[in-house]
C-alpha positions as CSV (number, residue, x, y, z in Angstrom):
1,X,45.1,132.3,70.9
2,X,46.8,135.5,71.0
3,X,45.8,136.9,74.3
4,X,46.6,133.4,76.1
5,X,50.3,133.7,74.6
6,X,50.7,137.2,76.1
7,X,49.6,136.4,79.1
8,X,51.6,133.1,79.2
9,X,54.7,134.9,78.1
10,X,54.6,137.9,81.2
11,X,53.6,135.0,83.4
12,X,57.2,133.1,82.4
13,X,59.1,136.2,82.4
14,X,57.9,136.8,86.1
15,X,56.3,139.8,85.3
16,X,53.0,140.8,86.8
17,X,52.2,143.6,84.1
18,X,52.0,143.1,80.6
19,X,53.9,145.7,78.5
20,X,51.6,148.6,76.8
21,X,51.9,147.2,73.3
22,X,51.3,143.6,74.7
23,X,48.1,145.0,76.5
24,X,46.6,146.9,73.7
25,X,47.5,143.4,71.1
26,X,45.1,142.1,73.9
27,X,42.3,144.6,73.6
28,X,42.6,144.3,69.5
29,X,42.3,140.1,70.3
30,X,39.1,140.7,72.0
31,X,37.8,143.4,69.0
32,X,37.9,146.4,71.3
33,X,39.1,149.3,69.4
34,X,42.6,151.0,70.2
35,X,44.4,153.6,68.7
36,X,46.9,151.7,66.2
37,X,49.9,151.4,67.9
38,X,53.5,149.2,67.1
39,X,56.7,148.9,69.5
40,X,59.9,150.4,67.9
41,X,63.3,148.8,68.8
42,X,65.2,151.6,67.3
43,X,64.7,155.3,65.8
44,X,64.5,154.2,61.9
45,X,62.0,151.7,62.6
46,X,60.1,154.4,64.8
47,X,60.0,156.7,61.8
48,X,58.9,153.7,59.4
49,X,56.3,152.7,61.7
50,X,54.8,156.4,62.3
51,X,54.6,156.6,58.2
52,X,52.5,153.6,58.5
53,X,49.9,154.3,61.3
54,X,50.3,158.1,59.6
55,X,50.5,161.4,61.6
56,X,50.4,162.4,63.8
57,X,51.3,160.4,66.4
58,X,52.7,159.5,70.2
59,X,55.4,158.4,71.5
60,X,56.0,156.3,75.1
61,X,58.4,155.0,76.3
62,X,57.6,150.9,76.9
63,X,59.3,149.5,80.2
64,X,58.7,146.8,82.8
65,X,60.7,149.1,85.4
66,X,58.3,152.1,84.4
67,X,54.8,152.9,85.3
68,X,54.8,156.3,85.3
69,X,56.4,157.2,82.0
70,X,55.2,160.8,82.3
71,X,57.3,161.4,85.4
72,X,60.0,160.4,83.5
73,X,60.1,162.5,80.2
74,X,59.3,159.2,78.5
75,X,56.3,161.0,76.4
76,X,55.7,163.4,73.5
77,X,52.7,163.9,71.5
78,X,51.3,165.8,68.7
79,X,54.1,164.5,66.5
80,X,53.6,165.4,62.8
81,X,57.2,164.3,60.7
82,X,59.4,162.4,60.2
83,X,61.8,164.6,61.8
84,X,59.1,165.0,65.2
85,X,59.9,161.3,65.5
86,X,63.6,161.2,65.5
87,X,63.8,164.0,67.9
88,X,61.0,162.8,70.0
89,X,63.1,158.6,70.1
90,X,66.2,160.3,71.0
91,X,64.9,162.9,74.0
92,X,62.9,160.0,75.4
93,X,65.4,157.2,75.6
94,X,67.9,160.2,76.8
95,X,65.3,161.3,79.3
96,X,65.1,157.5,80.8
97,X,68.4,157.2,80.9
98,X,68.9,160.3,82.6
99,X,65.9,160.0,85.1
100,X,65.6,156.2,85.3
101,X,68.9,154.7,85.1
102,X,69.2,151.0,85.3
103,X,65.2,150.3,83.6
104,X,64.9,147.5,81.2
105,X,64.1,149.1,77.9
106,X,61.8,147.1,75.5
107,X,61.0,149.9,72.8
108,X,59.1,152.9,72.4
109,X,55.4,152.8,71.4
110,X,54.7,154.6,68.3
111,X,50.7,154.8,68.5
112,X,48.1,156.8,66.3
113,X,47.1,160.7,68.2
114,X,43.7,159.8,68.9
115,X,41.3,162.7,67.3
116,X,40.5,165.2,69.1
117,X,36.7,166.5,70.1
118,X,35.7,163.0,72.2
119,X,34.3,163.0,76.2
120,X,37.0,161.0,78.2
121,X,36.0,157.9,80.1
122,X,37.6,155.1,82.1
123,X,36.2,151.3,81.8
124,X,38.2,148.9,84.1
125,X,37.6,145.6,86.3
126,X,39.1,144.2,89.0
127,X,38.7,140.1,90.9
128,X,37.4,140.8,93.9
129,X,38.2,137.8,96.5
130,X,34.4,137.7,97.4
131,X,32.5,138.6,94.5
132,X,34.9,138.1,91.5
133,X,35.1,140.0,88.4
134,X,34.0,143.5,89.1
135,X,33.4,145.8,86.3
136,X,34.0,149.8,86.5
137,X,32.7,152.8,84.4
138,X,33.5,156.1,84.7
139,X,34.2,160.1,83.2
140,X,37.0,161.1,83.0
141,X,39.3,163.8,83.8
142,X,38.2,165.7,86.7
143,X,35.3,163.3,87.2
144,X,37.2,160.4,88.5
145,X,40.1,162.3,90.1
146,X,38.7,164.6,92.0
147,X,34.7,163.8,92.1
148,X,35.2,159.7,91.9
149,X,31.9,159.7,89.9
150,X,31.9,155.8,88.7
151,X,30.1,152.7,88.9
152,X,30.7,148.9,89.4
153,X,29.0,146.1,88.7
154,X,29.9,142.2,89.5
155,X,30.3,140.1,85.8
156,X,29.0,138.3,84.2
157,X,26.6,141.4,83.5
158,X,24.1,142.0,80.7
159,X,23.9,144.4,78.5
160,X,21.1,146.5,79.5
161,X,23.2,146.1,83.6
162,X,26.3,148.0,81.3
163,X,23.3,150.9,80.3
164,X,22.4,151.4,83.5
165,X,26.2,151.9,84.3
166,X,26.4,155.2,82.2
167,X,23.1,156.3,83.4
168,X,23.7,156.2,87.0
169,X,26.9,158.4,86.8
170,X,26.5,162.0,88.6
171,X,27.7,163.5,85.5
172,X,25.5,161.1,83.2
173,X,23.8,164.3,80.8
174,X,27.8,165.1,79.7
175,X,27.6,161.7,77.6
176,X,23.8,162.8,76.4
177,X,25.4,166.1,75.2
178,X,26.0,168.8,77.0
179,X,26.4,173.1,76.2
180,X,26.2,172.4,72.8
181,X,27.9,168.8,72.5
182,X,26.4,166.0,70.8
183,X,25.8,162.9,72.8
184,X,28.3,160.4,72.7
185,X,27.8,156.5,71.3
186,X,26.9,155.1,74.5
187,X,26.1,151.6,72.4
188,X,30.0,151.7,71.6
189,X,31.0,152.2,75.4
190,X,28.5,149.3,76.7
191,X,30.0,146.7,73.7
192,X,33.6,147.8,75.5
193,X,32.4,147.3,79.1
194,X,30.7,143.8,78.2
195,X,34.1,142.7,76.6
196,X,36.4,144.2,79.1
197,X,34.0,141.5,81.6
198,X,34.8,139.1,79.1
199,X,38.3,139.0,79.6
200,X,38.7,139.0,83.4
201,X,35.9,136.3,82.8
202,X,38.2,134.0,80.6
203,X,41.2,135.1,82.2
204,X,41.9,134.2,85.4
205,X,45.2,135.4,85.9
206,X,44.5,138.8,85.2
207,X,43.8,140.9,88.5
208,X,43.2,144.2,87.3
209,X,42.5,146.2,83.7
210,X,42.2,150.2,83.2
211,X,41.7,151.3,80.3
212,X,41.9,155.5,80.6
213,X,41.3,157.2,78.7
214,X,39.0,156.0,76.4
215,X,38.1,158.5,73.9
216,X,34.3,158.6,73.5
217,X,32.4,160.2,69.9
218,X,29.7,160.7,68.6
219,X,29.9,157.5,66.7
220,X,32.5,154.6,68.0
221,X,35.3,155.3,71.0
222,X,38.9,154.2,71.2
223,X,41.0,153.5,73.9
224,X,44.0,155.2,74.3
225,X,45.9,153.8,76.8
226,X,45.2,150.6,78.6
227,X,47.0,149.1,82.1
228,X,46.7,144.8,82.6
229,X,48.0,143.8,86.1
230,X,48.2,139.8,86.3
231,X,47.8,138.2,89.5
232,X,50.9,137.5,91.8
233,X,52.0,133.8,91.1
234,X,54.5,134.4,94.5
């Protein structure tokens, strides 16, 4: 099985974080939707790769050293040629060099620019030492950083447990449209958060997931970036 391989493989390497491209292969094992993305080794196969997902596209740097690859100029998006993508490889691994000297470099994502026009939203979990698995749902942006408007529940949960999750959020009416918006596909979001439960369910040695943001619509979502913390083996 796919996701047991990943796991198995950061587990041997000693690392407690599987790589962005190893995290979202994870997702995609489970049928959760994620922006296409595929690790580049080197600028030509960065530029092949963006032709096949098609533009535009992101770049990120992909690094065990690295979690904030932001602080690091190890991003660019909005990336629309062939050209874009050369340019973009180069400044990035320049940028890491430059900023974070000495990090262990395993590619650079080259993922699909996720459309534009969605509500942003976090879905994560968490094993609790007393209760286990504990499931999170949340808006995004503004919402969680500076309002913390989210809610848990403890897994195994049931479907109509995940519903109640979006209603209960303080800023609930943004995902049942809002000034004009359409309401998002809240039956996409509850078949994430029931198989985000699924994996810390099956998976033991996975502590923590985040996936932020995920891009809600009007019909389907897609994470965009996605975070798996396995537990400490030490």
């Amino acid at each position: 099985m796919i996701h047991r391989a990943l796991i198995k493989k950061a587990i041997l390497e000693g690392r407690v974080k599987l790589l962005e491209h190893e995290s979202i292969n994870l997702l995609e094992s489970y049928g959760i939707p994620v922006a296409k993305a595929e690790l580049a080794s080197e600028v030509n196969e960065a530029v092949a790769l963006a032709k096949k997902i098609g533009y535009p596209v992101v770049l990120k740097i992909v690094s065990p050293d690295i979690s904030h690859k932001s602080d690091v100029g190890g991003v660019r998006v909005g990336i629309d040629s062939d050209d874009g993508v050369r340019s973009a490889f180069n400044e990035i691994i320049s940028n890491v060099s430059e900023r974070a000297p000495g990090s262990r470099i395993a590619g650079v994502l080259v993922q699909k620019m996720a459309p534009s026009g969605g509500i942003e939203v976090i879905i994560g979990g968490l094993r609790d030492r007393a209760f286990g698995p504990v499931i999170m749902f949340g808006l995004g942006g503004v919402f969680v950083e500076v309002l913390r408007d989210v809610s848990f529940r403890i897994s195994p949960l049931l479907e109509e447990e995940a519903y109640e999750m979006l209603r209960e959020l303080k800023g609930a009416r943004v995902l049942n449209g809002y000034r004009g918006m359409p309401p998002v596909d809240k039956s996409s979001l509850v078949r994430i958060i029931l198989k985000v439960a699924k994996i810390l369910d099956e998976n033991p040695e996975i502590d923590s997931l985040d996936l932020n943001p995920v891009m809600s619509y009007t019909s389907g979502a897609l994470v965009v970036d996605a975070r798996v913390i396995l537990r400490s083996m030490g």
